[in-house]
N, C-alpha and C positions, 0 to 999 in steps of 0.2 A: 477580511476573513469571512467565512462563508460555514454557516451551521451545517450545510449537506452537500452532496451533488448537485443536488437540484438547484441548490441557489449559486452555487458556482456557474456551472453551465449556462446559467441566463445572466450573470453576471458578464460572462467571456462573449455571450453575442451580442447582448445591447452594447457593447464595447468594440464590436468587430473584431473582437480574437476568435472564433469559433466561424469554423466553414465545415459547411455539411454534407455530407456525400449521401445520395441518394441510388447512386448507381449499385448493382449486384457486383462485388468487390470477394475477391478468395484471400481467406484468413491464413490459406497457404501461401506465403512468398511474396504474394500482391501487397498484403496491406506493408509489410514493412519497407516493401520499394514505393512506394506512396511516399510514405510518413520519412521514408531517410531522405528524398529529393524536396521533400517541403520544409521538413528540417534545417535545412543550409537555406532559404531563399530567406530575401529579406521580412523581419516579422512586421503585422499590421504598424504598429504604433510603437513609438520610441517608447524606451523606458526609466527611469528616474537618472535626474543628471548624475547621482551617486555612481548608478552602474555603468554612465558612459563614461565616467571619468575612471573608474576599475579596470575596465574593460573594451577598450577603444575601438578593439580592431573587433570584437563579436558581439557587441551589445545590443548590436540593430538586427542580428538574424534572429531563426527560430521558426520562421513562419505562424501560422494559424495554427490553432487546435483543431481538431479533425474529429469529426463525429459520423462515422458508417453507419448507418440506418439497414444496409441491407447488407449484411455479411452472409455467405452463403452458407447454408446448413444455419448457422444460430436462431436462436430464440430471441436473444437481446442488441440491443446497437452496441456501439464499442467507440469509446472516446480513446483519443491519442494526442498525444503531445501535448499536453493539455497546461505541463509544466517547463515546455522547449524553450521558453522565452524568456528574457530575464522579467518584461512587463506582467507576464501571468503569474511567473512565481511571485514576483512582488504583491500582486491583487492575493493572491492565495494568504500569502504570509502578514497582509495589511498593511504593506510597507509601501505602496506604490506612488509614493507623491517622498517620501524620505528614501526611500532604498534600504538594504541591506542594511548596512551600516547603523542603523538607527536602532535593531534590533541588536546586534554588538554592542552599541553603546547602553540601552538597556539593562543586558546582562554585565556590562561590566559595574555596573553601577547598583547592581545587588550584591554580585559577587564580590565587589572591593570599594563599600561604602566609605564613603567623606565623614569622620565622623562630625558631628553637629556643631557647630560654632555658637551658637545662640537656642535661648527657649524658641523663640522661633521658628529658629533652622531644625529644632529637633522636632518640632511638630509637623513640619513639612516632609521628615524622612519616614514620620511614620503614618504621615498620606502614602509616602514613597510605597513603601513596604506593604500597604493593608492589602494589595489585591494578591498580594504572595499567599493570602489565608483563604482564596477562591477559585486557586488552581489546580486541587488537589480532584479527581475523576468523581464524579457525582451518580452512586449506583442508584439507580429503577429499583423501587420494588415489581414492577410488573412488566411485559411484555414490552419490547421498541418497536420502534416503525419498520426495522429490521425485520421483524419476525411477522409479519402483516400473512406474508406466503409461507409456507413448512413444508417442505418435502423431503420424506424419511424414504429409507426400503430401496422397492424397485422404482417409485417416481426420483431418484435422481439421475441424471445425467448429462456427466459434466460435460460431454461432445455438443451440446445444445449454448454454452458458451462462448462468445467470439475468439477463442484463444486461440492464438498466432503463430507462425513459425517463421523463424527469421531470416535463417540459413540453409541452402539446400540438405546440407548431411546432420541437419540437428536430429539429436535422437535416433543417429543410424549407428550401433554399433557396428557394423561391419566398416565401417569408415573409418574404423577407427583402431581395424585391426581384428577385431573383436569375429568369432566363427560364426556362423550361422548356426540359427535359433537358440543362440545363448539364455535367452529368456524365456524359453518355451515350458517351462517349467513353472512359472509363477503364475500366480492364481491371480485370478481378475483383469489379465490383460485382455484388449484389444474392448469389440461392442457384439452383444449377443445377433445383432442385424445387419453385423458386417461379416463381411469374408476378408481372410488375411491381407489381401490385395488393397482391396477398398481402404482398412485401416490404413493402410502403409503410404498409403496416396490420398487421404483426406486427413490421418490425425493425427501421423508418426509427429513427432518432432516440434508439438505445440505447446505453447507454453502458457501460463501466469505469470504477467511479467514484474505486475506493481501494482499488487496488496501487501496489504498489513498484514502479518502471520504472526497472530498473539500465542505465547508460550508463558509457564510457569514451572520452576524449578521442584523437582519433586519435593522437596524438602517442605512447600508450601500446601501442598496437595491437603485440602478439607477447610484449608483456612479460608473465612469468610472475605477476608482483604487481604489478599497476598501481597507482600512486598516486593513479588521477585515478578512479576507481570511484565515481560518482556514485548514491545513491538517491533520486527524485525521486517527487513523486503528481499525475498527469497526468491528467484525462480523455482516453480512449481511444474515438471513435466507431468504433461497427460499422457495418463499409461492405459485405463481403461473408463469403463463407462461410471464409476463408483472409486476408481484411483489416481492417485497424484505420485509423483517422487519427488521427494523434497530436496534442492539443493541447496548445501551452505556449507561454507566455510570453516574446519574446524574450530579458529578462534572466533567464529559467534556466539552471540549469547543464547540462543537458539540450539545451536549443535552441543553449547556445556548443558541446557537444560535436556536436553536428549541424552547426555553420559549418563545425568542422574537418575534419569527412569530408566536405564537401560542395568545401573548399578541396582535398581531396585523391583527387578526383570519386569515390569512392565510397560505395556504401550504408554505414550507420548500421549498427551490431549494436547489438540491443535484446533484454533480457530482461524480463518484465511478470511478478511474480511475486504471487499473493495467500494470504497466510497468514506462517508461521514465528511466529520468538518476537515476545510480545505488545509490546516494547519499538517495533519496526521502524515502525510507526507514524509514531510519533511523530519519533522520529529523522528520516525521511522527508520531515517537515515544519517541522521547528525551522530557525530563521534562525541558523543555523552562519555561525563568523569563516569568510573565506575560508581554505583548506587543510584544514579540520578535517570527515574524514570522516565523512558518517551513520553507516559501518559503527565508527567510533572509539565514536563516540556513544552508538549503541546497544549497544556492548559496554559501555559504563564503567554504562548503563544496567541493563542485565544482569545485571552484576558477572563477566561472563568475555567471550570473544570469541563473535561469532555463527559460528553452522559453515556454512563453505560451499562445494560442488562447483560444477567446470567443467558448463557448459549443454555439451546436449548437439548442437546443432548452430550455434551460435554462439559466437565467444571472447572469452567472460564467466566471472563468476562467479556461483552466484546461491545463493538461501539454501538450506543443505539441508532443514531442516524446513518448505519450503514448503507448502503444498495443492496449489498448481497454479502450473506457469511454461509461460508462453509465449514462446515465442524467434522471435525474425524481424530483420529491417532494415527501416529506414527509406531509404526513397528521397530521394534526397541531387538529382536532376536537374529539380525542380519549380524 
């Protein structure tokens, strides 16, 4: 388990999981015919006899994790596949000498305790138990590493991002049926330094593919520790230089905290966060009972709380070891 990026990423090369691309690479089309033909080759290093005995026939692909240093147009490099393997996800998740499984066993053994046989035995369950009271998200009073850069206003611009497109017709309505200039009406699309053109051939159909999208149920809104602090992983279309379109699923916990501010006519606050510790993932993603927080999650994950500061123009929380957060609302009057 890995406190940030940073120490993942150096964790994944001194390990030979991590191959770096140097070459000037289009975040159109290129990266993801890259990353889907390295996907399928065999990955560096096996990985825990747990998942070869799982998974017999796919445990050894994956390829390398992939890190573009030159994405054309971007500001920042752009990691991938970073969790295609079952050996990376294991490193991520600290399981990489037990496997999966170990983390199953884990959790069954809090959720469905043995009771105690002995004074003994009860003193060792409640060794068991003590780190349960160190999982719980541990808020900053002050500024994260996160917040080190601030860019409000006209200094954003999400185009300067390595964000991706996958599919030739992603984000083409007319592909889709759809008449032309359906969206010519909405305010803030395209880039004030592009022409129609240029957009539709550099940024139509790019995406966010795998961050954390923290959300809070309006019913929470002022609360100092909300309990309804939801982390979800949403594709995010890039629509302009300051906008996103959020996609998801009606039955997310995401799209129910979207009814509730929409019942209570106002914008959404949304934090889009990618990086922190290597757990957040997955947490993210797991089919959690209802009430039982990602951030609970990924802390028992852990084995401590995640640390995290108030966003800086929204009220949220969001993780302090992030790379990058983005803050805004969602519009609630569609």
């Amino acid at each position: 388990m890995y406190r940030d990026l940073h120490e993942f990423v150096g964790a994944l090369e001194r390990s030979g999981e991590l191959l770096t691309v140097s070459e000037s690479v289009d975040a159109v089309l290129e990266v993801a015919e890259i990353t889907d033909r390295v996907s399928k080759s065999a990955a560096p290093s096996a990985p825990s006899a747990a998942a070869r005995k799982n998974d017999p026939r796919f445990s050894d692909r994956g390829g390398p994790a992939l890190l573009f240093n030159n994405i054309e147009g971007a500001a920042f490099p752009l990691l991938i596949n970073a969790f295609g393997s079952y050996r990376r996800t294991e490193m991520a998740l600290g399981c990489d000498r037990s496997g999966f499984d170990s983390i199953a066993d884990r959790i069954a053994g809090f959720v469905k305790p043995q009771p105690p046989r002995s004074f003994r035995d009860a003193l060792a369950k409640a060794r068991q138990f003590a780190p349960l009271l160190k999982i719980g998200p541990k808020r900053r009073r002050g500024p994260g590493p996160c917040q080190q850069v601030v860019r409000t206003g006209d200094k954003i611009d999400l185009t300067l991002l390595p964000l991706i497109r996958c599919w030739p017709h992603d984000g083409d309505p007319a592909s889709l049926g759809y008449p032309e200039g359906i969206n010519d009406a909405v305010e803030g699309l395209g880039h004030p330094d592009k022409t129609h053109d240029e957009w539709d051939a550099e940024c139509r159909g790019r995406y966010i593919t795998f961050a954390g999208i923290h959300t809070i149920h309006a019913d929470d809104a002022g609360q100092p520790k909300p309990s309804t602090h939801n982390i979800g992983m949403y594709r995010l279309q890039l629509l302009g230089k300051d906008r996103l379109a959020m996609h998801w699923h009606m039955h997310h916990d995401g799209a129910r905290h979207w009814r509730s501010w929409k019942e209570r006519g106002e914008p959404m606050p949304v934090a889009i966060a990618f990086g922190g510790e290597s757990v957040l993932p997955y947490a993210a993603t797991a089919p959690l009972p209802p009430g039982i927080s990602e951030l609970l999650m990924a802390g028992f994950l852990h084995g401590r709380g995640i640390e995290m500061t108030r966003a800086r123009t929204v009220p949220l929380w969001v993780p302090a070891n992030a790379e990058i957060v983005i803050e805004g609302f969602v519009r609630t009057d569609a």
